[in-house]
N, C-alpha and C positions, 0 to 999 in steps of 0.2 A: 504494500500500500504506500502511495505516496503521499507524503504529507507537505502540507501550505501553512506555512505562518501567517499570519494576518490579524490584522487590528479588526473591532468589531466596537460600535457604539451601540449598547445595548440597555434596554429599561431595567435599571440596578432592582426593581420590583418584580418584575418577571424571571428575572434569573435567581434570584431568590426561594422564590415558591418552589421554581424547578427544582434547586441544589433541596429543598428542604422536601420534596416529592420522592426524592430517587439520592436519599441518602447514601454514603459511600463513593458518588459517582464525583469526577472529577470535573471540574468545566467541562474541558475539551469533550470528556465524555458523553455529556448532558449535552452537549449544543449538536455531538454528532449522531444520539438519539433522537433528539430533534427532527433534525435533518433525514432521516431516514425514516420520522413519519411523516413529515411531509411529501416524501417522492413516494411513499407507500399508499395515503392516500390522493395523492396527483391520479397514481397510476388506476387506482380503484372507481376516481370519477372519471377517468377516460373510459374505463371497461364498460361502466355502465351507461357511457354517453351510447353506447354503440347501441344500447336496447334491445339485444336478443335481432338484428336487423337480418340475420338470415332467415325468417319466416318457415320457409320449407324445409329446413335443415332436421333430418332423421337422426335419432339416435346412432350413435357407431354400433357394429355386430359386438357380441362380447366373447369372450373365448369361455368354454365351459370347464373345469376346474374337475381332473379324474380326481375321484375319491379313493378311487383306489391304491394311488401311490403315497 
């Protein structure tokens, strides 16, 4: 992983709460939980932007499971 140093001006309230939510955690840690649920639910409202838009779209075959082995 690569890392970026960088200054960041940030609401000393909100980072607050965070640090006192997810005790143990470090800034960097906190602000890169953060971040990764934001791109988590980025990706979540794009998924759902989509609305199921293939209509006709069938289930896949499934494979059936011998019991025997």
């Amino acid at each position: 992983m690569r890392r970026r140093r960088t200054t960041l001006d940030l609401d000393a309230e909100l980072l607050a709460e965070a640090e006192r939510n997810r005790k143990g955690m470090t800034r960097t840690a906190t602000i890169e939980e953060a971040l990764r649920a934001l791109i988590a639910r980025d990706a979540a409202e794009r998924l759902a932007a989509l609305g199921g838009s293939a209509r006709d779209a069938r289930a896949p075959r499934r494979r059936r499971v011998d019991e025997a082995r």
